[in-house]
N, CA and C atoms as a LAMMPS dump frame, in Angstrom:
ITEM: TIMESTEP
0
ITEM: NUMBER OF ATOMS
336
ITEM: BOX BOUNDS ff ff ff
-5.0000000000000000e+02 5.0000000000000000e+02
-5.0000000000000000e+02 5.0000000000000000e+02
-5.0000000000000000e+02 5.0000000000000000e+02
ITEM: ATOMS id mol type element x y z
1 1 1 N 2.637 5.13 5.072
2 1 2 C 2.64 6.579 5.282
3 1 3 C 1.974 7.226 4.075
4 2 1 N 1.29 8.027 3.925
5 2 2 C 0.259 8.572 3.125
6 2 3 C 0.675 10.426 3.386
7 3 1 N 1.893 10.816 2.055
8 3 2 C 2.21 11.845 2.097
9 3 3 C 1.608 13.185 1.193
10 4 1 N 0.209 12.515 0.785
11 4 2 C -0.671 13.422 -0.209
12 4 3 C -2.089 14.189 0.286
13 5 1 N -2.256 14.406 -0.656
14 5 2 C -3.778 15.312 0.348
15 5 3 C -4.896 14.842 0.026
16 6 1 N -5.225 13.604 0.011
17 6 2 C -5.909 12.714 -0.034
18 6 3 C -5.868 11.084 0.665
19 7 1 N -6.767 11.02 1.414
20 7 2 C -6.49 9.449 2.543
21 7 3 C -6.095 8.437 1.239
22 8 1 N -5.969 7.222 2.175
23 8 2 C -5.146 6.184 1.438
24 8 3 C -5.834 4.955 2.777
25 9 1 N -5.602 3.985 2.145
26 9 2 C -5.986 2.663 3.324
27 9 3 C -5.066 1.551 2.89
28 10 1 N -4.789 1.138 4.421
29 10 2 C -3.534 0.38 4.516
30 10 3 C -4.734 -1.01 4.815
31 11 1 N -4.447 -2.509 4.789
32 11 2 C -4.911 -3.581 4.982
33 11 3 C -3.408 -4.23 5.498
34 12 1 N -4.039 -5.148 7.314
35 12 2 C -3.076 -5.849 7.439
36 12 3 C -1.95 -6.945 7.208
37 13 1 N -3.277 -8.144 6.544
38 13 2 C -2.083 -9.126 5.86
39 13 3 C -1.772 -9.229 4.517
40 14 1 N -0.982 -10.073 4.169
41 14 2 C -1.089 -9.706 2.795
42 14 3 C -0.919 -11.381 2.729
43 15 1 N -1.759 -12.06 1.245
44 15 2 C -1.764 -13.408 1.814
45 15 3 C -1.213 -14.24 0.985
46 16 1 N -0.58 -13.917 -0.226
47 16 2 C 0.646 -14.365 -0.677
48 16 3 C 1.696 -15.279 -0.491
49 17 1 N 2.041 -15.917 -0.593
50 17 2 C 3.946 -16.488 -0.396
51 17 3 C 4.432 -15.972 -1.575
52 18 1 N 5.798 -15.787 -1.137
53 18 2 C 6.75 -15.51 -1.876
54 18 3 C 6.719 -14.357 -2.794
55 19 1 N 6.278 -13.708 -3.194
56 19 2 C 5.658 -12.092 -2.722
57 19 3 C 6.703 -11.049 -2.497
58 20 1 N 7.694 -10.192 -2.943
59 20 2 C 8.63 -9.201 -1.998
60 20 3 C 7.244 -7.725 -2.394
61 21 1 N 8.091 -6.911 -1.796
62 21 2 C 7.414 -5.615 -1.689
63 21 3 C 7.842 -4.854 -3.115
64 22 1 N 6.234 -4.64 -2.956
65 22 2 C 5.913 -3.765 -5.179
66 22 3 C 5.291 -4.778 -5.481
67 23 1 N 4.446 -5.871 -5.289
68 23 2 C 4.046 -6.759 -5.619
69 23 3 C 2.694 -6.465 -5.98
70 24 1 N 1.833 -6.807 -6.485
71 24 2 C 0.299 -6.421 -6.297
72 24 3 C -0.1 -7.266 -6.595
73 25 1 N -1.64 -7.322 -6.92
74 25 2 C -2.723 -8.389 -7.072
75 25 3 C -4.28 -7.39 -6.84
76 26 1 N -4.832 -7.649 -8.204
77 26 2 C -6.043 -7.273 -8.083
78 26 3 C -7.53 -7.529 -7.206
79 27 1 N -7.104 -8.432 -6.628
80 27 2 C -7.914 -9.614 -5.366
81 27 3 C -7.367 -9.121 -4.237
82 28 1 N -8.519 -8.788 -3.448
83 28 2 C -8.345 -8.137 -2.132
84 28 3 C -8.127 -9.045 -1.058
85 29 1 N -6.941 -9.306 -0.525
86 29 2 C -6.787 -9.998 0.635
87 29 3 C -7.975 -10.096 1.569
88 30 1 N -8.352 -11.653 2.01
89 30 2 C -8.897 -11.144 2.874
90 30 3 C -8.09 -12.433 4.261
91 31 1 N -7.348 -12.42 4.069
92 31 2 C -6.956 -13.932 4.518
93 31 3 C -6.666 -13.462 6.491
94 32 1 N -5.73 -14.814 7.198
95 32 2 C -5.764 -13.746 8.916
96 32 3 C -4.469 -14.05 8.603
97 33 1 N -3.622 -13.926 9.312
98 33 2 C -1.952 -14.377 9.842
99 33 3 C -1.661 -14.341 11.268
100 34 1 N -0.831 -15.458 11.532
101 34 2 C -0.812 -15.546 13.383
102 34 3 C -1.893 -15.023 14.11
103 35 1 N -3.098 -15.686 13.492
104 35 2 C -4.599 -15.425 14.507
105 35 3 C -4.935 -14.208 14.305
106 36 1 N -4.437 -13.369 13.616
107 36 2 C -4.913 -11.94 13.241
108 36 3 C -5.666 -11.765 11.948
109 37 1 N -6.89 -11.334 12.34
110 37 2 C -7.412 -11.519 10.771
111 37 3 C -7.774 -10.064 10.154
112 38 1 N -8.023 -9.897 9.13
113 38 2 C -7.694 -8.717 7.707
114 38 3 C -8.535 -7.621 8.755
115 39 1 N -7.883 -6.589 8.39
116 39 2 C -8.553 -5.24 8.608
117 39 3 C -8.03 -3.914 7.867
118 40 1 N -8.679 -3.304 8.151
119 40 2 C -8.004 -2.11 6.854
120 40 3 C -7.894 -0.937 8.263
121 41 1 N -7.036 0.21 7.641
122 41 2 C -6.442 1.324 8.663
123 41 3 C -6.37 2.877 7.759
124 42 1 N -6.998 3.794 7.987
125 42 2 C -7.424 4.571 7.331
126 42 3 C -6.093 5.53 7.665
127 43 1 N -5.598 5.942 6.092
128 43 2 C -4.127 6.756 6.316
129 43 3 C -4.813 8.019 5.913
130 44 1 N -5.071 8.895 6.859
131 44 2 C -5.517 10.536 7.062
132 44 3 C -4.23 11.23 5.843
133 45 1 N -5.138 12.237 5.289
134 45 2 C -4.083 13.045 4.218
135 45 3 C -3.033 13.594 5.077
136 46 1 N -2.08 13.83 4.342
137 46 2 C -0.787 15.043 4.597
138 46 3 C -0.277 14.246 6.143
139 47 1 N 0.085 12.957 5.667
140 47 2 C 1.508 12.339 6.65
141 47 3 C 0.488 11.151 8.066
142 48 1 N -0.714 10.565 7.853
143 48 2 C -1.376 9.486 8.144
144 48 3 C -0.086 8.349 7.733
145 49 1 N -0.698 7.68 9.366
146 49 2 C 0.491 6.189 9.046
147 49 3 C -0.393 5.501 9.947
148 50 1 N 0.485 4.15 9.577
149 50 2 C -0.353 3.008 10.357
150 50 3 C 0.724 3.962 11.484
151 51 1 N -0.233 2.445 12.496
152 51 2 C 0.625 2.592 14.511
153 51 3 C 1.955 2.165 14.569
154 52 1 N 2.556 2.825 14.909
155 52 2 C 4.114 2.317 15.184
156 52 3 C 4.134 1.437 15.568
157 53 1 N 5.255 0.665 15.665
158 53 2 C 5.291 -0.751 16.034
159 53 3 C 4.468 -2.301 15.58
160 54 1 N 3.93 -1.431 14.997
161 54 2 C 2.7 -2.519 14.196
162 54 3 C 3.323 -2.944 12.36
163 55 1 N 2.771 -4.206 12.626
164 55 2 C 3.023 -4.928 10.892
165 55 3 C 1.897 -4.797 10.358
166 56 1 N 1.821 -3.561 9.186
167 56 2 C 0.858 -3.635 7.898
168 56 3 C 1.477 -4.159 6.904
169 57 1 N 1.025 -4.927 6.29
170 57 2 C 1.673 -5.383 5
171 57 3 C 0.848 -4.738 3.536
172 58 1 N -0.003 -4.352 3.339
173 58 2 C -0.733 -4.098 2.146
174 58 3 C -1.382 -2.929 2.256
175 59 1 N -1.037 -1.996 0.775
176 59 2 C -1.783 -0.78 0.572
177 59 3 C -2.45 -0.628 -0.498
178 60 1 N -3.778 -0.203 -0.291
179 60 2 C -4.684 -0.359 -1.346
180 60 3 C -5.09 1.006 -2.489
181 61 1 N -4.504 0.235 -3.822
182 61 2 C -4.476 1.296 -4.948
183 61 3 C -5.89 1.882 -5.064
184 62 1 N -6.492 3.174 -5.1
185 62 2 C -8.554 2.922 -5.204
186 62 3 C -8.333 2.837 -6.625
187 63 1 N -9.419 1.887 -6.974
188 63 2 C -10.004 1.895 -8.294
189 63 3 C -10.51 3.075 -8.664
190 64 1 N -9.905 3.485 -10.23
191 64 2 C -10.145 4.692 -10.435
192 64 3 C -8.881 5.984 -10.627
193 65 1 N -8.089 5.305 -9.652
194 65 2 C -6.424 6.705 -9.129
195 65 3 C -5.166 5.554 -9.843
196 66 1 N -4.765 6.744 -9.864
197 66 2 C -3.073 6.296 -9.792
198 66 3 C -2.204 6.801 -8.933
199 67 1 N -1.274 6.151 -8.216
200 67 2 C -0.708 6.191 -7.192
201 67 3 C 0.459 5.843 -7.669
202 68 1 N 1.671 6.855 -7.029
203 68 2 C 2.955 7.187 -7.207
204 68 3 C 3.032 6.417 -5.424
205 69 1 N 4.151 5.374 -5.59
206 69 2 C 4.589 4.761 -3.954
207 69 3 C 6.328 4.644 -3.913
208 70 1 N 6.876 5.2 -3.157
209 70 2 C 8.119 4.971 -2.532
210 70 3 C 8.486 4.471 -1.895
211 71 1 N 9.438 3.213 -1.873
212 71 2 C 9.529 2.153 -1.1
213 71 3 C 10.515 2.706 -0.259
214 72 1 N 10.274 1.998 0.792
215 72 2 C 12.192 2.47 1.778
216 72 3 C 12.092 1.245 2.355
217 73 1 N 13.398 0.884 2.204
218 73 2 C 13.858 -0.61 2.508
219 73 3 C 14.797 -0.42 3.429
220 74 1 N 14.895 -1.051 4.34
221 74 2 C 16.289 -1.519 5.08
222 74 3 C 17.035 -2.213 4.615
223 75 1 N 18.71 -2.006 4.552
224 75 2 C 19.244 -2.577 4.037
225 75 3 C 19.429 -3.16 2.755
226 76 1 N 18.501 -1.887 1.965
227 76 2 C 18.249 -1.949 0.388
228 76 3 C 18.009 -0.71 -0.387
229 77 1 N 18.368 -0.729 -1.661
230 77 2 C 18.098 0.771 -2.083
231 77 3 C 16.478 0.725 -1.93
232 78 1 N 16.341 2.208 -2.124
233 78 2 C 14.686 2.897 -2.028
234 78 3 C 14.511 3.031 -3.184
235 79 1 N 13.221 2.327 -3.669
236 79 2 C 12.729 2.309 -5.023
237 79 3 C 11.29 2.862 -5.004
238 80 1 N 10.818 3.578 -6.481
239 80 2 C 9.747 4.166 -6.619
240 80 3 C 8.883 3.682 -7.733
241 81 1 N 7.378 2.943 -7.173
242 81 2 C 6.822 2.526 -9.036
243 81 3 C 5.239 3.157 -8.524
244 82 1 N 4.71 3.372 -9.779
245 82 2 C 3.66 3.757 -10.177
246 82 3 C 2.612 2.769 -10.675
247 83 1 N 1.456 3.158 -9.479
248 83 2 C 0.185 1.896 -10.235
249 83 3 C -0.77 2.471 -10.696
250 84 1 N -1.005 2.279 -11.498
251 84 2 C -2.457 3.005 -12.521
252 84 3 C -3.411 2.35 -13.007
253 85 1 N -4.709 2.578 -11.222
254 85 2 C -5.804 1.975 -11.767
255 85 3 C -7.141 2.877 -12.177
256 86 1 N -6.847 3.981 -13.14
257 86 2 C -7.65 4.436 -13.432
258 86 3 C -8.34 3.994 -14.381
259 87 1 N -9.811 3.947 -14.832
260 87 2 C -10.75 3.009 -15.604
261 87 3 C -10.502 1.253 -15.182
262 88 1 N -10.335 1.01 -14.178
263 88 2 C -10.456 -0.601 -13.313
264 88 3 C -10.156 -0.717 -11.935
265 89 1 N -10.243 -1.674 -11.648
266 89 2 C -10.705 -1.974 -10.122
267 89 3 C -9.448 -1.647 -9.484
268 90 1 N -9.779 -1.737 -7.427
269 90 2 C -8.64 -1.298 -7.06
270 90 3 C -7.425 -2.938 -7.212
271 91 1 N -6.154 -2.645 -6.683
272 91 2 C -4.994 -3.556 -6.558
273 91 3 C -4.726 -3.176 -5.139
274 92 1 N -3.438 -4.186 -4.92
275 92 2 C -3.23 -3.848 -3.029
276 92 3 C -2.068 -4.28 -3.594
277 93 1 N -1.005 -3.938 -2.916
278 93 2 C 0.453 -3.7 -3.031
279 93 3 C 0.925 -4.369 -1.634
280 94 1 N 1.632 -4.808 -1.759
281 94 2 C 2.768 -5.658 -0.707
282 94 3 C 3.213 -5.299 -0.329
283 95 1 N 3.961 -4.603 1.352
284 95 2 C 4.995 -3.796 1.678
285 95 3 C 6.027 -5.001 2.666
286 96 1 N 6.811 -5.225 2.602
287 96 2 C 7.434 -6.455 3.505
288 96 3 C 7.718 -5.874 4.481
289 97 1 N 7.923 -6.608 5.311
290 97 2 C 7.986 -6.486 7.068
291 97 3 C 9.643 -5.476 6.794
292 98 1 N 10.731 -6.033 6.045
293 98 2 C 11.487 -4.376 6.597
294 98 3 C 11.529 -3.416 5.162
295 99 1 N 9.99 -3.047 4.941
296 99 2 C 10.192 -1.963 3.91
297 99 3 C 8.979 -0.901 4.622
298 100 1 N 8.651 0.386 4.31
299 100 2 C 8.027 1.126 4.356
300 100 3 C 7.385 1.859 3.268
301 101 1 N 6.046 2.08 2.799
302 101 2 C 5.304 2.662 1.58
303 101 3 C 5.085 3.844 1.49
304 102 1 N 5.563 4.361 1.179
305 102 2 C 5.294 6.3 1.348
306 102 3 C 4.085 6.591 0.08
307 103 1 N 3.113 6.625 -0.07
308 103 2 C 2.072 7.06 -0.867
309 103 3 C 2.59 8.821 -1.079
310 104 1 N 3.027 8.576 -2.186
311 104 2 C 3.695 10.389 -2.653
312 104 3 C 2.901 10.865 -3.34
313 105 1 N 2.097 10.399 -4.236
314 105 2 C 0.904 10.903 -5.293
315 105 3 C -0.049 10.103 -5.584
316 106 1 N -1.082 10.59 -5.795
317 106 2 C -2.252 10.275 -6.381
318 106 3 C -2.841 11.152 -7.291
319 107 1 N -3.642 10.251 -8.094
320 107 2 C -4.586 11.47 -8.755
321 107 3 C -5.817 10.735 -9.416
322 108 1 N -6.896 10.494 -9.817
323 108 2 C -7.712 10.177 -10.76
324 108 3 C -7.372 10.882 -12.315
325 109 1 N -6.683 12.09 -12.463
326 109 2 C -6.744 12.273 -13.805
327 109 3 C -5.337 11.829 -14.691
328 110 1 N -4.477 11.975 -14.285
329 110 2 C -3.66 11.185 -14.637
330 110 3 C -2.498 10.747 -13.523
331 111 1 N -1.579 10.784 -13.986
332 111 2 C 0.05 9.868 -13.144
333 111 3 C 0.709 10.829 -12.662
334 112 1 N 0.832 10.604 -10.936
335 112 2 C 1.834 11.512 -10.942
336 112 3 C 3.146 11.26 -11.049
């Protein structure tokens, strides 16, 4: 979910083991899972989400921004961390099958 006024892009697998959600990696997935292979999903500003019912696993930090993300977990507290790739490349973040990524801020000039 992409709650800022600026798009965001979600990528489907994430290709990892063992991996929970807040995870990152500067290497862009490109791997498939259960015959499904990588694609990215463009999160429109001010409340863009992937398709309901659908498994995204990975959201991509842009090289350049920093991004404020809110996790919501099932059956777990909701946690909030900050990635800051301003002056280097982008990262992709892990969301596990029962968590959800709320993209709350961005910015290129500094953290929100």
């Amino acid at each position: 979910m992409n709650d800022t006024a600026l798009g965001a892009t979600a990528l489907k697998n994430w290709c990892r083991a063992d991996d929970s959600t807040g995870a990152w990696t500067a290497t862009q997935p490109t791997c498939s899972s259960d015959g499904v292979a990588q694609t990215t999903y463009y999160l429109s500003p001010n409340g863009g989400h992937t398709p309901y019912k659908e498994d995204w696993d990975t959201l991509r930090i842009d090289a350049g921004y920093c991004y404020k993300v809110k996790f919501v977990i099932d059956l777990a507290p909701d946690f909030t961390k900050t990635y800051d790739r301003r002056g280097t490349s982008a990262a992709y973040v892990k969301a596990s099958d029962n968590a959800d990524a709320h993209v709350v801020g961005q910015s290129s000039s500094s953290c929100p």
